[in-house]
LUMBAVO-112817 format. One record per residue (C-alpha): residue number from 1; chain; x, y, z. Coordinates in steps of 0.1 Angstrom, whole numbers, always signed. Example, Ala and Ser with C-alpha at 12.3 -4.5 7.8 and 13.67 -1.06 7.14 Angstrom:
REM residues 2
 miro tido     u     v     w
    1    A  +123   -45   +78
    2    A  +137   -11   +71
//
This chain:
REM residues 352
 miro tido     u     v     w
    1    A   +93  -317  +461
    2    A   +64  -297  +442
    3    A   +71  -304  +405
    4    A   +73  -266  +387
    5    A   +46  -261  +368
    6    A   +44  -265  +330
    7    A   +19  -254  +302
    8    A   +22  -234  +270
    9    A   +32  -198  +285
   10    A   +62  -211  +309
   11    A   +88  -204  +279
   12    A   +75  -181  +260
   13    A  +103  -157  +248
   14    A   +96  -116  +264
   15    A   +83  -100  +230
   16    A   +52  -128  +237
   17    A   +43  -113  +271
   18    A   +23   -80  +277
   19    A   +38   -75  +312
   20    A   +72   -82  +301
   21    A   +75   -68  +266
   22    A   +52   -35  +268
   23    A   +40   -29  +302
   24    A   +51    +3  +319
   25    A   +73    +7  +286
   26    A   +81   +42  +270
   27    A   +70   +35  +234
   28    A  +102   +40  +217
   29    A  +115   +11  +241
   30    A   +91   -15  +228
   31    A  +115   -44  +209
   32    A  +120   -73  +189
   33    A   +82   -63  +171
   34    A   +93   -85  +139
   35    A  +107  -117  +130
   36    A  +114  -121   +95
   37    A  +105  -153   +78
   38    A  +126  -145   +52
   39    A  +157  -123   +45
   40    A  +158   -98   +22
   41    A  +191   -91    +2
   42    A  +203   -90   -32
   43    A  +164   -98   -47
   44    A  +149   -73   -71
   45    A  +120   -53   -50
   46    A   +86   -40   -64
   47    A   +60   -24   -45
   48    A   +19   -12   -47
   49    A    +0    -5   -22
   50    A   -20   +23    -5
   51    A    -5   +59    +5
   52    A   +20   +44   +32
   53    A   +37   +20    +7
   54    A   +53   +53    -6
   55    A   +71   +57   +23
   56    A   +83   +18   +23
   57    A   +96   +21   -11
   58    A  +108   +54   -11
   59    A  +135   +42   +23
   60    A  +141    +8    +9
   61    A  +152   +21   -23
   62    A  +176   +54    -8
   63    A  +189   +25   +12
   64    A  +204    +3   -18
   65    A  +184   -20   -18
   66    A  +177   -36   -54
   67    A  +141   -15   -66
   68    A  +121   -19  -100
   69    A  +114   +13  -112
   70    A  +104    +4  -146
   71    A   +90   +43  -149
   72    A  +116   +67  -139
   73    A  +110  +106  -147
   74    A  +127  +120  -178
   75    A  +157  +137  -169
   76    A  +145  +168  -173
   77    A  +121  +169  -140
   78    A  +146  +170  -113
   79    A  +126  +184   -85
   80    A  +107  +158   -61
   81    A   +76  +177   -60
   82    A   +72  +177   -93
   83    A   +78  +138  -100
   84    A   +54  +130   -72
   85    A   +29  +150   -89
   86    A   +31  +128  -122
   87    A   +32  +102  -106
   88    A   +73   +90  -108
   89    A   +89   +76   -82
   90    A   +57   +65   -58
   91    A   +62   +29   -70
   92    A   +80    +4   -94
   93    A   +52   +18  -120
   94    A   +31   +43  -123
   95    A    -3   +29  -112
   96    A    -9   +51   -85
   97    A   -22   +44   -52
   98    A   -36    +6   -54
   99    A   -60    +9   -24
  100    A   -75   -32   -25
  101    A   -64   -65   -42
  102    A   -93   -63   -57
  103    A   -76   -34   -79
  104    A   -44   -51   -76
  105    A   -51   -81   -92
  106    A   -71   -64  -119
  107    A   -39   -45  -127
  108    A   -20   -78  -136
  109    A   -50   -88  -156
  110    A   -52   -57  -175
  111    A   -13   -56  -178
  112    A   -20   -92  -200
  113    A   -46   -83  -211
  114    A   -71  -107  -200
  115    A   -96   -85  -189
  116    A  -101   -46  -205
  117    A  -122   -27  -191
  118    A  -157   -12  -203
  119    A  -143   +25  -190
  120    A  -118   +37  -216
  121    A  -118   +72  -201
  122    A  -137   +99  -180
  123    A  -144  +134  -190
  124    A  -124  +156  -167
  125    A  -123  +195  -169
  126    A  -115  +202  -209
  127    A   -96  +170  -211
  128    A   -98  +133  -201
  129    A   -85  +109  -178
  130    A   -75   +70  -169
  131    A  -102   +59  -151
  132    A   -80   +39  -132
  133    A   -54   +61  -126
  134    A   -71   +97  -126
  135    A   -49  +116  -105
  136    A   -16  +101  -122
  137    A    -7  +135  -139
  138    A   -20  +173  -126
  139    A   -34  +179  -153
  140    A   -64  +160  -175
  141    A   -46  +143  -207
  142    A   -57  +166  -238
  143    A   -70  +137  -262
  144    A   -83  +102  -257
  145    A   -52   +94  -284
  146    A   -28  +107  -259
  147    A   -43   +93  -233
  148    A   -40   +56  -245
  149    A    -7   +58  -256
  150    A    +3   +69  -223
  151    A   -16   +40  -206
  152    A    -3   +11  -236
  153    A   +34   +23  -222
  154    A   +21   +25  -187
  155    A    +9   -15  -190
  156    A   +41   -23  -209
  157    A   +59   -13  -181
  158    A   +36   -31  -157
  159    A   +45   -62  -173
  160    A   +81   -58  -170
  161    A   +74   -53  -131
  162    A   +56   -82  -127
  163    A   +83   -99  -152
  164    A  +108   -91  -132
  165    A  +101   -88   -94
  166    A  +117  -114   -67
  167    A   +98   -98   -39
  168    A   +64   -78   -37
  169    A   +59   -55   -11
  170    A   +21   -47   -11
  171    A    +7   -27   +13
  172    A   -33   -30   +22
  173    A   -53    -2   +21
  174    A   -90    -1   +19
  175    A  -120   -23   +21
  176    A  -143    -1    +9
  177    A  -141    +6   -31
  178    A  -165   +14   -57
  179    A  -168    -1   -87
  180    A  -188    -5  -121
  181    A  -218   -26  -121
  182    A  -214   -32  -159
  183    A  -181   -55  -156
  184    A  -167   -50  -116
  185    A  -140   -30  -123
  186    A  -129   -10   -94
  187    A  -113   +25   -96
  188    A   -90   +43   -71
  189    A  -115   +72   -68
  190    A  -153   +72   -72
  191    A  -164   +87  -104
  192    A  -173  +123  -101
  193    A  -144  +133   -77
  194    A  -117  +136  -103
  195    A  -132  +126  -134
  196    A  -161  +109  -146
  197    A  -197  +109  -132
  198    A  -215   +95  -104
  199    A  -243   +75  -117
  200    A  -260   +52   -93
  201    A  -274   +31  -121
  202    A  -237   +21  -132
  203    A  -214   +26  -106
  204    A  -218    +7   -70
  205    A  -200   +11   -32
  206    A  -185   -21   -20
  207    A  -171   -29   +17
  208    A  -152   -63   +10
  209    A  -156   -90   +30
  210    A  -125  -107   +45
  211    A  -133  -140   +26
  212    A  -131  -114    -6
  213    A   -99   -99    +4
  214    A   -86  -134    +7
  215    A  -101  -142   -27
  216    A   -86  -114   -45
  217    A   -49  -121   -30
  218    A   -49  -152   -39
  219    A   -60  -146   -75
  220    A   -30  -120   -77
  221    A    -4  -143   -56
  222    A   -14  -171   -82
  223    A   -10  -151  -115
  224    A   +24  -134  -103
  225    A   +35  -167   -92
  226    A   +28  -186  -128
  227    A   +55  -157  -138
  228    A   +78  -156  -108
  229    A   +78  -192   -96
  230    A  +106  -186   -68
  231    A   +84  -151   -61
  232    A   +82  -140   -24
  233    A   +61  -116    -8
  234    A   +58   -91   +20
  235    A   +24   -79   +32
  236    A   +17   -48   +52
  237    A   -12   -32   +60
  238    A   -12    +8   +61
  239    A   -13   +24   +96
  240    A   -35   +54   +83
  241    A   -73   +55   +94
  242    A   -99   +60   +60
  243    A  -104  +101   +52
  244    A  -142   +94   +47
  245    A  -163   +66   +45
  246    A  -196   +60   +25
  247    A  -205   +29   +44
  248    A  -229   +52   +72
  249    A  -210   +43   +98
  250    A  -187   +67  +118
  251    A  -155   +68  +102
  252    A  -138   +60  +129
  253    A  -159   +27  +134
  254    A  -153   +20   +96
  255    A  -115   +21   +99
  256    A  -117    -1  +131
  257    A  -136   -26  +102
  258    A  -115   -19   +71
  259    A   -79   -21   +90
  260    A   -94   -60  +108
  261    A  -108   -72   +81
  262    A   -69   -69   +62
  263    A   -52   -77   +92
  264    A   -72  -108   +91
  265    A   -65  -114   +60
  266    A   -27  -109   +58
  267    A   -26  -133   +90
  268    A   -45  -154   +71
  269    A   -25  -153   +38
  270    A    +8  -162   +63
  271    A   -11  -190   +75
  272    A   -15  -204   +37
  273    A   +17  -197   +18
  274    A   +53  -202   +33
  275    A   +65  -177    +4
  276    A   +45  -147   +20
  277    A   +53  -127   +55
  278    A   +40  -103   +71
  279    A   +60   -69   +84
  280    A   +38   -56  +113
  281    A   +42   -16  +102
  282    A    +1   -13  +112
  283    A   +10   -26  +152
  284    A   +38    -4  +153
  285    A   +23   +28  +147
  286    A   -15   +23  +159
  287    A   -11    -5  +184
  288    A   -29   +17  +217
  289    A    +7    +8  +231
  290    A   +21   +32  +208
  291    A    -6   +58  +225
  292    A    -5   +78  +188
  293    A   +26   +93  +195
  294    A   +33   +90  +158
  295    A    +0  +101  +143
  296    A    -2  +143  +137
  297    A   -24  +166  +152
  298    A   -57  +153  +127
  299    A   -48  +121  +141
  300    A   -48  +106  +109
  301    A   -14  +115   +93
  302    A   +18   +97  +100
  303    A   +47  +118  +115
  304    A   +78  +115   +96
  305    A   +93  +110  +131
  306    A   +69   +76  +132
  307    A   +76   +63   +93
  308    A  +113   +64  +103
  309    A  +107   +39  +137
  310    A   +91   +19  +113
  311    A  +119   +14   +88
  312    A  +145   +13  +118
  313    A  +127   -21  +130
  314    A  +124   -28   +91
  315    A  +161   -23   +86
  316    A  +169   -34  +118
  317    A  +162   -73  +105
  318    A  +170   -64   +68
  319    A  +200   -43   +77
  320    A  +208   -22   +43
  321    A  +236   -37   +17
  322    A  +270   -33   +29
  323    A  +279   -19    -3
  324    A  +262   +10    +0
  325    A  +252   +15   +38
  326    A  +235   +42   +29
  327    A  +219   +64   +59
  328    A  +183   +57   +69
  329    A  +171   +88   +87
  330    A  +139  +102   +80
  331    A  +140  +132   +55
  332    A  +108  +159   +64
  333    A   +97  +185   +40
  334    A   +92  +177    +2
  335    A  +110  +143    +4
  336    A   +88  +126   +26
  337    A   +57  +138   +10
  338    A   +32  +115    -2
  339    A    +4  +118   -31
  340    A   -24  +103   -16
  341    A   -59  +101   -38
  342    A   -83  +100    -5
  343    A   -69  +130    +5
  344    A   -95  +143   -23
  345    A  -118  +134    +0
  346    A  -108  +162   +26
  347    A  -127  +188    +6
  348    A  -159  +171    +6
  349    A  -158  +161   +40
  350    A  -148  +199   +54
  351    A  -186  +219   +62
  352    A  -171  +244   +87
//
């Protein structure tokens, strides 16, 4: 008798075979894309991240689950559209978009205030704004006075996220960054596009590096662990390509860079801490399997028809507390919208 043969790929389960898991597959019939290294239930959720996270938090939180949101809108602004334009409701603070961990661990350091930065404010229109959070409010703050206050509360709050959080949801955004050559701090948005001004001399472009990335997470992971010892984390990385790039490549070439470099790096932070997982939103919605049925017409923006396939496999693992079991259907119009600071970029970008 032949003995079968025997090596590595023999047992692999279907979801680890092309030919059996997505071959000749409809999209929407592609499975089992995510096994959880940990459960989430009862634990108290925070999230930061780039312009998708909003979507993640926003359908974890209508779902029951347990979410900071150390800076709820005052009663009195009950429409959606209005919160997201101030800034309420995008995450457990209001920081904004937090694009690299290079921004997000200067967040925590700021919030303790081990490291303040030399930029205390830009210049914006007849007012001034956070450097580091310049689109946080429609309008420019009306005195540097008002402005601090705001921001002391802000940090405060930040605190009691990172005080309080059992699980971090951070979704990776960006690479590329610019930042001040005086003291490295990074801002969301280069100076000059809302607020501030663009001064070669003090401000410099930066594409990280994955070695960097890496760096940068585990400075955050370390901090936020001293506070949360039983901490765990999820990392994502955002399915959306970059709006412009000032690296001189094509933009589509520097998105195929930006999106492997943090894919790299999220494997690689999986690899390193048992306390950190990795959801695959990224695969799901730009894998060439998917053949960008959930990207719009600019081939850029996420369908609301793809963010919910997302949360169903999300959900689908991490099914929603049976106390609430509250619906998880996507919501179009104002509820799904997004404030997303590269968008600013669409302007500059736009010659026709």
């Amino acid at each position: 008798m032949v003995p079968s043969p025997k090596h590595p790929y023999v047992d692999i389960p279907p979801r680890s075979h092309w030919m059996r898991s997505v071959a000749h597959r409809d999209p929407l019939q592609i499975e089992d894309w995510y096994q959880p290294r940990f459960r989430i239930t009862d634990q108290a959720i925070a999230t930061a991240g780039s312009c998708f996270a909003q979507h993640i938090g926003r359908r974890v939180r209508e779902a029951g689950f347990r979410f900071i949101d150390a800076e709820p809108a005052p009663g009195f602004i009950v429409n959606g559209a209005t919160r997201l334009e101030y800034g309420y409701g995008m995450y457990s603070a209001r920081y904004g978009n937090v694009y690299t961990p290079r921004q997000l661990w200067q967040l925590i350091e700021r919030a303790f205030g081990r490291f303040k930065p030399k930029d205390d404010h830009w210049i914006w229109r007849d007012g001034v704004v956070d450097p580091f959070r310049p689109t946080i409010e429609p309008e420019p703050f009306s005195s540097v006075d008002e402005l601090r206050r705001s921001r002391s509360h802000h940090l405060a709050m930040v605190r009691e996220v990172f005080e309080t959080v059992d699980l971090f949801v951070f979704t990776l955004g960006l690479t590329e960054c610019f930042g001040s050559r005086h003291d490295g701090a990074v801002y969301p948005v280069a100076p000059g596009v809302n607020g501030g001004t663009w001064d070669p001399a003090a401000v410099a472009f930066h594409n990280f590096r994955p070695e960097e990335v890496l760096a940068d997470m585990r400075s955050f992971l370390t901090a936020l662990r001293a506070l949360r010892p039983h901490l765990q984390v999820l990392v994502t990385v955002s399915p959306v390509p970059l709006m412009a790039t000032a690296s001189g490549e094509h933009v589509a070439v520097a998105t195929m860079r930006s999106k492997s470099t943090l894919r790299a790096a999220a494997s690689a932070l999986t690899d390193e801490f048992a306390w950190v997982d990795y959801f695959p939103s990224y695969e799901i919605i730009a894998s060439p399997a998917m053949q960008g049925r959930f990207f719009e017409t600019d081939m850029r923006s996420v369908s609301a028809a793809g963010v919910d396939h997302v949360m169903r496999e999300f959900f689908r693992v991490n099914p929603p507390p049976a106390a609430t079991q509250k619906a998880v259907q996507a919501e179009v119009a104002d509820d799904e919208a997004i404030a997303c600071d590269e968008e600013l970029m669409r302007t500059f970008g736009d010659r026709r």
